[in-house]
Each structure stands twice: as C-alpha cells, then as structure tokens.
C-alpha positions as CSV (number, residue, x, y, z in Angstrom):
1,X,41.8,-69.6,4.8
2,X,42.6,-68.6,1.2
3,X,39.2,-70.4,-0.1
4,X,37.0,-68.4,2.6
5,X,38.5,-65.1,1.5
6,X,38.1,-65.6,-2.6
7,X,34.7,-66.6,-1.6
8,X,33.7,-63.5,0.6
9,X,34.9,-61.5,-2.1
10,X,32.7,-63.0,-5.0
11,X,29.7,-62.6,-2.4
12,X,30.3,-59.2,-1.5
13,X,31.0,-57.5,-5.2
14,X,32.5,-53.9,-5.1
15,X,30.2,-50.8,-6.3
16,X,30.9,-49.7,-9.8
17,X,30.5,-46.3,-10.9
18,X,26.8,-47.3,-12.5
19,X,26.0,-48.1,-8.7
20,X,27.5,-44.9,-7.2
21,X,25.9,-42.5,-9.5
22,X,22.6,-44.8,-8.8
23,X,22.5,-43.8,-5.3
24,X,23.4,-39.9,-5.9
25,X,20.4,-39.9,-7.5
26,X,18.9,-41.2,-5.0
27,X,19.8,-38.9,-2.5
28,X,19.3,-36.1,-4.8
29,X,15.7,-37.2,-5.5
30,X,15.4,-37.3,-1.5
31,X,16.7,-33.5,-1.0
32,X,14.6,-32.6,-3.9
33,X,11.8,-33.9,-1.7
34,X,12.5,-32.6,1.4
35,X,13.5,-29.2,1.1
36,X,10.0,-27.6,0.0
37,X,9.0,-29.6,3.7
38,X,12.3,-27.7,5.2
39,X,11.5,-24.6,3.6
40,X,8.0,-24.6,4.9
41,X,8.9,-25.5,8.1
42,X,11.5,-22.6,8.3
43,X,8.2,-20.0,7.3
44,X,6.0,-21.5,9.5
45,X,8.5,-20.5,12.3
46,X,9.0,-17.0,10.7
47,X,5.4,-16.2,10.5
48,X,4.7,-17.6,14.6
49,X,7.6,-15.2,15.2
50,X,6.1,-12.2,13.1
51,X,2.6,-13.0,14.4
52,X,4.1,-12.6,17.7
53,X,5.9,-9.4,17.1
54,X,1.8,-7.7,16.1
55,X,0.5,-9.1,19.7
56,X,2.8,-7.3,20.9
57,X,2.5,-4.3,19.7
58,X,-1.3,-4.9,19.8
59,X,-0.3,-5.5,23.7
60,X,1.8,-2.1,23.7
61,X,-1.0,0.0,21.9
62,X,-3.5,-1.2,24.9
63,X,-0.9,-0.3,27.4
64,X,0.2,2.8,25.9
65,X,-3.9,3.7,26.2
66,X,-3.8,2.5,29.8
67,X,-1.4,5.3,30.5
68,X,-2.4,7.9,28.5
69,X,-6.1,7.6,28.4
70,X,-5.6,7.3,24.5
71,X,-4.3,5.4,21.7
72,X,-0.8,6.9,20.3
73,X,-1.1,9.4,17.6
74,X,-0.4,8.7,13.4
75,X,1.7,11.7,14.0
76,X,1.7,14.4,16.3
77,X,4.1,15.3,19.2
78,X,6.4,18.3,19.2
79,X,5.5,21.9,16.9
80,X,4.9,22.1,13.1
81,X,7.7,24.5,12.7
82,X,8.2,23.5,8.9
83,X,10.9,21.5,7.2
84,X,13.3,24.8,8.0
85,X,13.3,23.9,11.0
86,X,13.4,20.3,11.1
87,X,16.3,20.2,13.5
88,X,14.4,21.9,16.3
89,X,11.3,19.4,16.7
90,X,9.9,16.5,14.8
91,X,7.7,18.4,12.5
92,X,4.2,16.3,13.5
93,X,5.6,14.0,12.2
94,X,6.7,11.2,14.7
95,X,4.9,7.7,14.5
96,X,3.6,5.8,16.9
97,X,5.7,2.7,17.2
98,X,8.0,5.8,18.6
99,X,5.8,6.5,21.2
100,X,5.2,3.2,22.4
101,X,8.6,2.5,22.7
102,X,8.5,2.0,26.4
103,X,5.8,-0.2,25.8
104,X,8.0,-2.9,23.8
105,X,11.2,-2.7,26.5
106,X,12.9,0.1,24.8
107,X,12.7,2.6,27.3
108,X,16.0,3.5,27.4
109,X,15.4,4.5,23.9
110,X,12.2,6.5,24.5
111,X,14.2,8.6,27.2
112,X,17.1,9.5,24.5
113,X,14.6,10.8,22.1
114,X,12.2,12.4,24.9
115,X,15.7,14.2,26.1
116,X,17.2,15.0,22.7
117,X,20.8,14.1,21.8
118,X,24.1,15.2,20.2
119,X,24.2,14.4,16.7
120,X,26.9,12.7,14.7
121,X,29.9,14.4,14.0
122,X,29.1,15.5,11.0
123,X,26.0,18.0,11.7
124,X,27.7,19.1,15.2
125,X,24.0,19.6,16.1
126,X,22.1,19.0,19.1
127,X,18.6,18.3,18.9
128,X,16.0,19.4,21.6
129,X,14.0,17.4,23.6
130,X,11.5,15.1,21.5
131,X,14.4,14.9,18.7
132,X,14.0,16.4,15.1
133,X,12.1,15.3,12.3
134,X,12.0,11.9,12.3
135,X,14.2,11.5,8.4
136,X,16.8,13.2,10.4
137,X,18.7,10.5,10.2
138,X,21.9,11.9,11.7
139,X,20.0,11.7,15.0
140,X,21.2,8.4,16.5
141,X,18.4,7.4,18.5
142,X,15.9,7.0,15.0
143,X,18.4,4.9,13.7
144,X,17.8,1.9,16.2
145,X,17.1,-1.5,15.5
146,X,14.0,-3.0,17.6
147,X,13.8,-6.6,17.1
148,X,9.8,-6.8,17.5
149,X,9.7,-3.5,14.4
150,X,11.1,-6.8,11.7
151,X,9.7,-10.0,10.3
152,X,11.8,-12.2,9.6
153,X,10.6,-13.4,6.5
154,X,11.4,-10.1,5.0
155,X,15.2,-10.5,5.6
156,X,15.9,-6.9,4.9
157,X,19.6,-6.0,6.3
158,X,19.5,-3.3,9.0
159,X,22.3,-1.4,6.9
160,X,22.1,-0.1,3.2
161,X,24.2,2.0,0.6
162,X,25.9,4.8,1.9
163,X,27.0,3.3,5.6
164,X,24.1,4.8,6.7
165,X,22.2,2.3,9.6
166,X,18.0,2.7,9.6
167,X,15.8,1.3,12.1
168,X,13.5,-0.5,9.7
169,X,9.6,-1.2,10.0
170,X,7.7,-4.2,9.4
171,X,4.4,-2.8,10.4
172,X,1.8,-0.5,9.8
173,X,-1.5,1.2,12.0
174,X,-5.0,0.9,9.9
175,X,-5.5,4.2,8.0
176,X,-9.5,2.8,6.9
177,X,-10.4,2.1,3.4
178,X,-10.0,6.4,2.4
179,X,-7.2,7.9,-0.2
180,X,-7.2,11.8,0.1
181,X,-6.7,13.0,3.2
182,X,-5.1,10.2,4.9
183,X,-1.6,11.7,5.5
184,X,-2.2,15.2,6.2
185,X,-4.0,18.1,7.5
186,X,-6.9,17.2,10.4
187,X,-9.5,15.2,8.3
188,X,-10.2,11.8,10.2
189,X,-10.1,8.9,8.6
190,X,-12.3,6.0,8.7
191,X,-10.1,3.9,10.5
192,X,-8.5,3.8,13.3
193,X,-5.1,5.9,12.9
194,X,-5.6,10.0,11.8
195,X,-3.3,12.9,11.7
196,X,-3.0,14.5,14.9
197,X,-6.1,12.7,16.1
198,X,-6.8,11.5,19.5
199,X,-8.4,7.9,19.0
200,X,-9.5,5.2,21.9
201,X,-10.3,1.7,21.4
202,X,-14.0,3.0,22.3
203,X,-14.4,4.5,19.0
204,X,-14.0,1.4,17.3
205,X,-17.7,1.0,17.2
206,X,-18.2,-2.1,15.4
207,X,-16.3,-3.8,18.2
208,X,-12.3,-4.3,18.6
209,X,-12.4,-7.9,17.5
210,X,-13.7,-6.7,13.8
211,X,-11.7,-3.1,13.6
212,X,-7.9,-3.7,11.9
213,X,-5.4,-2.2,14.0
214,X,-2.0,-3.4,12.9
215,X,-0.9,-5.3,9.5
216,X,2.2,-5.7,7.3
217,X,4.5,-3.7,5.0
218,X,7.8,-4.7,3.6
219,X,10.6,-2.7,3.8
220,X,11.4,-0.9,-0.1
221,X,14.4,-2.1,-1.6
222,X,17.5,-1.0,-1.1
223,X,19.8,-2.1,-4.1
224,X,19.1,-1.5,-8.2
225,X,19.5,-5.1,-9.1
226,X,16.7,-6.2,-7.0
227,X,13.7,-7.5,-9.4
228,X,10.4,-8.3,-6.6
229,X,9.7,-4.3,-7.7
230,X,5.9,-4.2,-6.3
231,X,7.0,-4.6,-2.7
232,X,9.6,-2.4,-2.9
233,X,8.2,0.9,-4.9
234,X,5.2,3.1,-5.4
235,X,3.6,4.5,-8.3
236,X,3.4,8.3,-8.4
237,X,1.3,11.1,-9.9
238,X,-1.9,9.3,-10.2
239,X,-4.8,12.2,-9.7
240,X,-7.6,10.2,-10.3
241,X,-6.4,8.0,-7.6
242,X,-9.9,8.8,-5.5
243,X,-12.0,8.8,-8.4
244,X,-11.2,5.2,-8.7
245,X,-8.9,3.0,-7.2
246,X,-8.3,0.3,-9.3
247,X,-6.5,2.0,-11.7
248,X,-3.9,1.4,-9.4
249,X,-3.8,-2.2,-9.9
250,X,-3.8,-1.8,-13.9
251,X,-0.1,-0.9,-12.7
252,X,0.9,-4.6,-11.8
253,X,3.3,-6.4,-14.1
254,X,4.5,-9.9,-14.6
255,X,6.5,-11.2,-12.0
256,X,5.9,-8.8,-8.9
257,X,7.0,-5.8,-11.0
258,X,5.2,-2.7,-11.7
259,X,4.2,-0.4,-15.0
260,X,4.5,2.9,-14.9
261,X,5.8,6.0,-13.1
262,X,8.3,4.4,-10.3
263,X,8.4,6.8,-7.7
264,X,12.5,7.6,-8.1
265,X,12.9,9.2,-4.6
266,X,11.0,9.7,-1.6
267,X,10.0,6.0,-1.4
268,X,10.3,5.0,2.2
269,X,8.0,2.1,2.5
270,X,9.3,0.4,5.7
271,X,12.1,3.2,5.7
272,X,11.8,4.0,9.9
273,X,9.7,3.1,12.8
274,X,10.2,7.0,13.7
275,X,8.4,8.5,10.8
276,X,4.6,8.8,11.2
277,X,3.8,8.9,7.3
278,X,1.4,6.5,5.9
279,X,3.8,6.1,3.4
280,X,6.2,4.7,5.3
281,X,4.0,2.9,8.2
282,X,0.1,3.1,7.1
283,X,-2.0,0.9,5.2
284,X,-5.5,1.5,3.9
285,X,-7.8,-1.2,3.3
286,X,-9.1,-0.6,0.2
287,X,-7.0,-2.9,-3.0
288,X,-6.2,-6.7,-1.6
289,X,-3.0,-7.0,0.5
290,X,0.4,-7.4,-2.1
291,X,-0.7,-5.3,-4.7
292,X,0.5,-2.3,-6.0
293,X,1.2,0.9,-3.8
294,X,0.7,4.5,-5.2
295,X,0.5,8.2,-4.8
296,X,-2.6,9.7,-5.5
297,X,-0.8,13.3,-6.2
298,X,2.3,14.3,-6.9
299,X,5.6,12.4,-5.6
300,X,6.3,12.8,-1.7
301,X,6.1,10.6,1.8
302,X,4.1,13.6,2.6
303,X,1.3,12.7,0.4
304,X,-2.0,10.8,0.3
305,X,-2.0,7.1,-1.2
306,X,-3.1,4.1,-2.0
307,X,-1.1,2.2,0.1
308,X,-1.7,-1.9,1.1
309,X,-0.3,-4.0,3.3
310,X,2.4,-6.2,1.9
311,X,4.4,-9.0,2.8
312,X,6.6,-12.4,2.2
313,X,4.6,-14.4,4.0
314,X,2.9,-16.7,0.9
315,X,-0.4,-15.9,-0.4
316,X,-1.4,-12.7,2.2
317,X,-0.4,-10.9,5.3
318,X,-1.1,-11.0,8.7
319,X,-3.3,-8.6,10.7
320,X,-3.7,-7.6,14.2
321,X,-7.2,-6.2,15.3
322,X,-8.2,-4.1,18.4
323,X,-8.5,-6.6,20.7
324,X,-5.0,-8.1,19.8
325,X,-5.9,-11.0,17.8
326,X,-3.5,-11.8,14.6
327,X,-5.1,-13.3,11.6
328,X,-4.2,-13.9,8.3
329,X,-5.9,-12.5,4.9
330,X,-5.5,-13.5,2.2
331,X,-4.4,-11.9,-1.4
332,X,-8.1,-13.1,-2.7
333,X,-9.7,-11.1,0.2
334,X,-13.2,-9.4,-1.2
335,X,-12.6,-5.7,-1.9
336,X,-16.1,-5.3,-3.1
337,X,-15.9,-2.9,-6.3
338,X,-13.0,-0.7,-6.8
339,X,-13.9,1.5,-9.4
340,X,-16.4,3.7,-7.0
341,X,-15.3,6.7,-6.1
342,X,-13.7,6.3,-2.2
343,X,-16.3,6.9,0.7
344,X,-15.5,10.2,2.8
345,X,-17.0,11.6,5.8
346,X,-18.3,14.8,3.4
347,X,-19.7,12.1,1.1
348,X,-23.2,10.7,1.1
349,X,-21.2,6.8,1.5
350,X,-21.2,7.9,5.6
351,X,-21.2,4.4,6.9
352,X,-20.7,1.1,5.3
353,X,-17.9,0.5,3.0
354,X,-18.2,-0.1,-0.9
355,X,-15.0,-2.3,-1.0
356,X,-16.4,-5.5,0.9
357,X,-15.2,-7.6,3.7
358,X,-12.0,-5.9,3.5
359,X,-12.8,-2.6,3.4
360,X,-15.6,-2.6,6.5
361,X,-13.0,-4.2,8.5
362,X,-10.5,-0.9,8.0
363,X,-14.0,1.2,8.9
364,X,-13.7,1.6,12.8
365,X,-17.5,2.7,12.6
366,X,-19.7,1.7,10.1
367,X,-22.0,-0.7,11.2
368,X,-20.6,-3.5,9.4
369,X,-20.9,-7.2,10.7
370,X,-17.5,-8.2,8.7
371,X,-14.8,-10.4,11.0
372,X,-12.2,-12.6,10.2
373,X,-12.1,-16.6,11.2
C-alpha cells in the first residue's frame, strides 16, 4: 500500500510558487480581457435605459398636447413679477418637464406645486399656488427626484455640498440652431421650444420624424476636484458669440477641459427639472454634441448661449424627435460652417440652416430634407 502511495505522489507533483504565480497571470490576463466586454455590456444597458427615459417624455410631450391642444411651454406659467418677488409666483420661468409631470406618473407632484406649499423651516414661507421661482430651492416640491429626469450613465448623486437635495435633469427641449434671443423676451426660435410661446407638433413643418425635440445634457459638477470640466461648466462673456460660433470651440482644452473664462457661479447645467432656462435644460443645434457650452453676454442662467447637448454615453448623445423616435448623433455630426454669423428670423438666412445636417434638424421649418438613420 506504501508503494501505491510513493508512486501517486511522484505522479501528481505539488504546484511551486513558479506554477501559482503562472496561473495568476493567467487569470489576470482573462479579467484584463473581459472587463472592457463587462463594461460595455453595463453602457449598453445604461443607454436602453436612457433611451427609454426620452420616449417617454417624447410620449408625455404628445400627451401633454392631447390635453392641452399645445405642446408645454420653455417657460411660462404664473406672473413675471420680478426676482423681488420670486416667492409669490415662478417668475416665467417654470420648464416644461414641470408641466408634464402628470404625464410621467408624478401627479401627486404636479398637484403640490399646482397648490403651493409650506416651505422649510427656515424661510417660514408659504408659497402660492403654481410655487415660486423655480431656484427657490427651499420649496420642497422642486427638489424631487424623478427617476425618468436621469441617465444613468451620468451617475450624478441626487445630493451635493451644503445638504441641500436637487431634482437633477438629464434632458433638454430643442431651442433650433439660434444664439441671441433664445432665453428671453418673445423672439421665437427656430426650433421647436421658445419663451412664452405656444408651439404644436403641427408647426414642425419639415415633418416630426426630422424636427429634434428632446436630447441630452449632463448635470455640471458639483465638487472642485472634479477634472471632465467641459461637461460640467460654461464659458462666459463671449459677445461675439452670434457673430460666429466657433469661437466657442477654440475654448476646448486637452482632456475634456476648457480655456478661458469659467463661468464661477450661475452654472446650472442639469441643476433642476423645474427651471425653464436654456441654460439649465435647452440645447441649440448649432456646435456638435460634447463640445463646449458658453454665454454669449455677460454671466447668468438668464442669458442667451451657446449651449449643446452633452453626454457620457461614448462618442455622442442621444436624441428624441417629434414623433418619438430616439437616435443617436454622433460627436462628428456635420455642422456645416460655423463661422457665419447665426440665421435669425429678421435676417435674410429665413429658411435653411448654414450649420448642415445638424443644424436643419434643430429648424422646425426650413424646408430641409435632413433625417437621421
């Protein structure tokens, strides 16, 4: 029995540390291998999820039109009374992923803003019917997360600095391929979303299926240390922002960062699904999707821009047009050329756009044949 034994062992030889370290690297090569596969697996889910979360509020905008006979407003609802009186109505200034918000299963939510509300404890203030401004953050209702307002592959924590809670927004309505004018006052834009405006799906005259609607922004950082600066911040105080737009791109850096004038405050990219600014949920379609945002005057969430749809989806964003489809574009979308001065409906550029395929797409009427596969 002795024999059998001595001779199992000399057949079947122990690992030595050679063999061990051998197979780690094995294994290691194998992970190595794998996770890009994992890691694309996990974005391909994140992006069905996000491209979900646009037909549905493709979906709502249709339904909200169903009801009311037109698409919601940019920004609109209760008085203008001026920032003095920001506690008494919401300054024109709520958006409308606010007032679909019975659309996406949040009535509840729409009737607490619709009635007003008691404030937090510390303002001791309570707001009338149709809520205050919509940065009045204090009001409880605006601070609500909606779970069909985030994309997932943006990751951005509902809380920031401060213990203050903000319900975030991962989308933004098509303000056209103009600068001036499309956050204020009543010029219409060329696409479909306008200050104060009443807009139907019937004034997208080159057809729903080629008129952008809906399409990505990522919420602005929160925290100092983070480094991806060109989807969190804006450039500010560029004048001759019109004149030519793609001197807003000469603004880019190495590494998603961004040269020049960093808008300091006011940057609310993302900020709140209750605040009708362009700033914080517009996008024009004028530079490719990623690239730099900025202000054409001044500093201010109340100012005109230059402001692209961003996200963390790789290589572009996705889009949802009138009739509810989601596509994606791509960074290396044609913007035709950049450096003419932007079309207006004063100017004697009246129909097609100058900045290609991407910019007759954000032109809810001008005759262009553009569409996306």
């Amino acid at each position: 029995m002795k024999r059998t034994t001595d001779r199992w062992k000399k057949a079947w030889p122990a690992f030595t540390l050679v063999d061990l370290l051998v197979v780690i690297a094995i294994i290691g090569i194998l992970v190595a291998l794998l996770l890009p596969a994992v890691q694309a697996a996990r974005e391909a889910a994140r992006r069905l999820s996000c491209s979900n979360n646009l037909k549905q509020i493709a979906l709502a905008m249709h339904h909200y039109q169903d009801v009311h006979k037109v698409l919601p407003t940019v920004t609109g609802t209760t008085g203008a009374g001026g920032w003095a009186n920001n506690q008494l109505n919401n300054f024109e200034r709520l958006s409308p992923f606010a007032l679909i918000l019975p659309q996406v299963e949040q009535a509840n939510l729409a009737s607490r803003i619709k009635n007003g509300g008691v404030a937090t404890s510390a303002s001791g203030f309570d707001y009338n019917p149709g809520g205050p401004h919509p940065l009045q953050y204090d009001f409880l209702p605006f601070n609500a997360s909606i779970p069909c307002y985030l994309c997932p592959s943006d990751g951005m924590e509902p809380n920031i600095a401060g213990g203050r809670h903000r319900g975030f927004l991962n989308y933004a309505m098509c303000c056209g391929d103009e600068i001036n004018g499309n956050a204020w006052g009543n010029h219409e834009t060329r696409g479909v979303w306008s200050h104060n405006k009443r807009v139907r799906l019937a004034s997208m005259k080159d057809g729903t299926s080629n008129t952008l609607l809906l399409a990505e922004v990522t919420i602005r950082n929160r925290d100092s240390g983070e480094t991806d600066m060109k989807r969190g911040y804006v450039i500010e105080s560029l004048d001759s922002l019109s004149a030519s737009p793609i001197i807003c791109l000469a603004h880019e850096g190495p590494d998603e960062t961004l040269i020049g004038e960093v808008a300091s405050d006011h940057n609310r990219r993302g900020e709140c699904w209750s605040g009708g600014f362009p700033m914080v949920c517009g996008f024009t379609t004028i530079t490719p999707p990623n690239s730099p945002a900025c202000i054409g005057n001044g500093r201010g969430e109340w100012n005109h821009g230059l402001w692209p749809p961003m996200s963390f989806h790789p290589t572009g964003v996705q889009v949802a047009m009138g009739d509810g489809s989601v596509h994606f574009v791509t960074d290396t979308v044609d913007t035709g050329d950049l450096s003419i001065t932007e079309p207006t409906r004063q100017s004697p550029i009246l129909k097609r756009s100058p900045y290609g395929v991407w910019g007759a797409l954000g032109n809810k009427e001008g005759g262009e044949s553009a569409s996306l596969p």
